[in-house]
Backbone as a ProteinNet text record, in pm:
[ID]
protein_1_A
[PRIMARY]
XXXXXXXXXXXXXXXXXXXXXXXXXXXXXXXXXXXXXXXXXXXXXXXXXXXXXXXXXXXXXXXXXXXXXXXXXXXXXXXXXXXXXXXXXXXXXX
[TERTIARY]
1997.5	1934.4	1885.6	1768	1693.5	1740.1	1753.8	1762.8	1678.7	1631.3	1516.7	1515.8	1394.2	1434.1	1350.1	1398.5	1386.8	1238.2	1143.3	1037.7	978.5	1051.8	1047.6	1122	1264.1	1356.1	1265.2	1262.1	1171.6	1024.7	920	822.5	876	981.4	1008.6	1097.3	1169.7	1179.2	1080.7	982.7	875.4	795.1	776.9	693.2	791.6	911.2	990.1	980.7	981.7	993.5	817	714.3	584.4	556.7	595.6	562.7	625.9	732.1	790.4	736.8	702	632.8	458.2	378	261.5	208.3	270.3	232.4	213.8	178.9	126.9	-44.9	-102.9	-253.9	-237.6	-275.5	-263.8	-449.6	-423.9	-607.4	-572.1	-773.2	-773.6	-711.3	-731.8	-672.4	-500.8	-448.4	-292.6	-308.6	-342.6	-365.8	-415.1	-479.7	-525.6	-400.4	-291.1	-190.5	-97	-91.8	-4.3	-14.2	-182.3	-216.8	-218	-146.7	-128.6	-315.4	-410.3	-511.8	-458.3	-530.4	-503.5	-581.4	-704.9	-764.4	-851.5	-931.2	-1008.9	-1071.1	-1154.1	-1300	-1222.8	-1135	-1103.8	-1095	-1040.4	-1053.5	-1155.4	-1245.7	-1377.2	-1411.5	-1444.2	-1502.1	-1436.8	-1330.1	-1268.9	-1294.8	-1336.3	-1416.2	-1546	-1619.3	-1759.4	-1799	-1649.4	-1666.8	-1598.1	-1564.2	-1503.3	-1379	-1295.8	-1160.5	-1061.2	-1031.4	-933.7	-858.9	-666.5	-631.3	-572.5	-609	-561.3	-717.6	-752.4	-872.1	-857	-948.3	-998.3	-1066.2	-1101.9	-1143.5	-1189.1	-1308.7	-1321.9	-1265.3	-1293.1	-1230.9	-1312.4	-1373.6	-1484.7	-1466.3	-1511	-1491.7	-1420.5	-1347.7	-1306.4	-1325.1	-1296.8	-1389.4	-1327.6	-1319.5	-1276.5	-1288.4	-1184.2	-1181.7	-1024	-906.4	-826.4	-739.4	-644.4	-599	-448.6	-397.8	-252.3	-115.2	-66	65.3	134.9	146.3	175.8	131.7	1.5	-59.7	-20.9	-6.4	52.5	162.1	235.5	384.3	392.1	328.7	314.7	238.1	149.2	101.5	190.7	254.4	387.8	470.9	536.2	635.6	570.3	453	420.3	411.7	343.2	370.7	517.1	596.4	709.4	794.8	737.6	841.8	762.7	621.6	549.1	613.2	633.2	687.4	562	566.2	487.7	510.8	446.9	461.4	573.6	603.6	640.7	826	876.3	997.4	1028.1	998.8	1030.8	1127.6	1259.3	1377.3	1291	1350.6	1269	1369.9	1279.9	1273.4	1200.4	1188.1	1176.7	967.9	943	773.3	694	566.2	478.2	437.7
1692	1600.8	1476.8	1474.8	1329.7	1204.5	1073.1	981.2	908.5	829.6	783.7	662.3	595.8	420.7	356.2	216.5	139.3	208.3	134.2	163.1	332	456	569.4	546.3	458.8	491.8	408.9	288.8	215.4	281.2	356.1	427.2	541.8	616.9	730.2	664.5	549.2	490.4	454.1	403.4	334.5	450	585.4	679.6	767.4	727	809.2	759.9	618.6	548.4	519.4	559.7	539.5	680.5	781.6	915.1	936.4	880.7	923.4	860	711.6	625.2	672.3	693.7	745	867.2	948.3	1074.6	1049.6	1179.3	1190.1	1099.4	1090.1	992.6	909	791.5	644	625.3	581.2	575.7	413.2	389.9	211.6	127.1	187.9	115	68.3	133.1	63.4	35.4	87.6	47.5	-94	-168.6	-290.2	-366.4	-345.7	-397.7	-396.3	-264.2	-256	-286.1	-317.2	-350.5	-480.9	-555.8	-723.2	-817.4	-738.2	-845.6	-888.1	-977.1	-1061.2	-1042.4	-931.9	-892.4	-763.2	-683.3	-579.1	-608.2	-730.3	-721	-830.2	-872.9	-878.4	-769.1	-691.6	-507.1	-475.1	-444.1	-407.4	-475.1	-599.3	-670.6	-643	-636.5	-583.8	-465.6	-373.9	-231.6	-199.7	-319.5	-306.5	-391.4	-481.5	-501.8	-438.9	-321.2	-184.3	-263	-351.3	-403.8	-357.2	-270.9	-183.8	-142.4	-162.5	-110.6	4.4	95.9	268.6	338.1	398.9	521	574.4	564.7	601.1	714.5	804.9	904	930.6	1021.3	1041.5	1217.3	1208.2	1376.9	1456.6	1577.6	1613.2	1623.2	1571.5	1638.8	1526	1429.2	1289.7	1171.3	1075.2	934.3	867.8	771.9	701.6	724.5	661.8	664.9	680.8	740.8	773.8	734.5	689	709.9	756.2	850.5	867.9	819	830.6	703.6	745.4	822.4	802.7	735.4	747.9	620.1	473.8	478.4	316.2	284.9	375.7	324.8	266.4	389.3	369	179.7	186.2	50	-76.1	-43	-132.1	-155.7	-70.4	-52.3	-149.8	-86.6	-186.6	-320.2	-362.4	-537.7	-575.4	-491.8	-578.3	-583.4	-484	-507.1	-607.8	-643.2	-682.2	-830.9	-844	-1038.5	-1110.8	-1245.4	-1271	-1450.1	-1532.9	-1688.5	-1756.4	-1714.2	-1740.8	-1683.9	-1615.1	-1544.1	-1636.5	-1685.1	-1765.2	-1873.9	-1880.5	-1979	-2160	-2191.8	-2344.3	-2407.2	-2483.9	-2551.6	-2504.1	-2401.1	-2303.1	-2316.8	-2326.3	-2372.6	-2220.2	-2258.6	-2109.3	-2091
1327	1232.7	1308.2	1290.5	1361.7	1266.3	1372.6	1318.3	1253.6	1168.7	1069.3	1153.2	1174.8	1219.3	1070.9	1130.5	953.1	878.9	987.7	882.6	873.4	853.1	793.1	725	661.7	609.1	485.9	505.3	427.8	372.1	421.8	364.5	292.5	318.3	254.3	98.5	99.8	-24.4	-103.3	-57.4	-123.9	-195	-121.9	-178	-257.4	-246.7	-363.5	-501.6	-505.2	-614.6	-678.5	-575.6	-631.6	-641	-594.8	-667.9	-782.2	-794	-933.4	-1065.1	-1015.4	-1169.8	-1156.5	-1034.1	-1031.2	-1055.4	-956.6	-894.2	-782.5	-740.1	-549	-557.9	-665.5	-592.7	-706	-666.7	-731.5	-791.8	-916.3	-921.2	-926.7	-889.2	-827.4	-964.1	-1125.5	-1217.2	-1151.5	-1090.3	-1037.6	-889.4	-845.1	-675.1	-636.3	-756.5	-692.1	-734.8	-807.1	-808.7	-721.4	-677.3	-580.5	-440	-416.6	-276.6	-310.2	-401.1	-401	-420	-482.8	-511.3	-645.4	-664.7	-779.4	-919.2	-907.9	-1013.2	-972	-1080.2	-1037.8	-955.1	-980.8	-961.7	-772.7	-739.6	-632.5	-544	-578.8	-553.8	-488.6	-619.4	-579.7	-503.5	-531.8	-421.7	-196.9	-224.1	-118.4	-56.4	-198.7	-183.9	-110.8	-159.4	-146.8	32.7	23.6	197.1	284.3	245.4	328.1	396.6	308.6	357.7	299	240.2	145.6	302.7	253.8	404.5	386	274.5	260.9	245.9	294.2	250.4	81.9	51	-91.4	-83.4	-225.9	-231.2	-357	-374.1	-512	-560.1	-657.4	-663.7	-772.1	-757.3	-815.9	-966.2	-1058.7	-1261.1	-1267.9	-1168.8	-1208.9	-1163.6	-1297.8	-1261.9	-1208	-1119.7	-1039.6	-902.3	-821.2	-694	-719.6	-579.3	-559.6	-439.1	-403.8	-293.8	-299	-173	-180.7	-171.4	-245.6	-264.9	-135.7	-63.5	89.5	162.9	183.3	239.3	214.5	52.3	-3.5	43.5	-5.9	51	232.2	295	430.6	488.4	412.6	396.2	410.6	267.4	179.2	293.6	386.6	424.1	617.8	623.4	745.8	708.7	606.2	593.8	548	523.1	500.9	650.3	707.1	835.4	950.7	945.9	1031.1	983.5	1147.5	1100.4	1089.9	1034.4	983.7	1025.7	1018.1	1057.8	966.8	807.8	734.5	788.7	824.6	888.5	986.7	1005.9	1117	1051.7	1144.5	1103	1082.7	984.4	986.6	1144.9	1198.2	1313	1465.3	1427	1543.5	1525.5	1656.3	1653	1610	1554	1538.2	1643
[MASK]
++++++++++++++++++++++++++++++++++++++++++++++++++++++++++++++++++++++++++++++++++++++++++++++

């Protein structure tokens, strides 16, 4: 049995708990929530400047656009482990 390091242990939670309230593909009606914009039309707009940081997809006989909650989670799980300026102990310089 292989050992997991954090961030698989951390993506494979995240896509357990978003496949189960989603499914396996997230449509953009919840995805712009979960990729943290602050409204649709922030979304889109993010859309339309090809800055979305999961690949989207459309799927034929349905409307929307799509992406896979693996990917999300996988996403989810890199910014929470990526340190960030804000992690940093107060006193300690940026």
């Amino acid at each position: 049995m292989t050992q997991q390091t954090e961030p698989d242990r951390l993506t494979e939670e995240l896509q357990d708990t978003l496949t189960r309230l989603y499914g396996p593909l997230l449509a953009s009606r919840d995805l712009w929530k979960l990729l943290g914009y602050a409204s649709p039309a922030a979304y889109r707009q993010a859309r339309a400047r090809k800055r979305l940081p999961v690949a989207e997809f459309e799927i034929e006989g349905r409307r929307g656009r799509f992406a896979l909650t693996q990917d999300v989670a996988r996403w989810l799980a890199q910014q929470r482990l990526t340190p960030s300026s804000t992690d940093k102990p107060e006193g300690e310089p940026s």
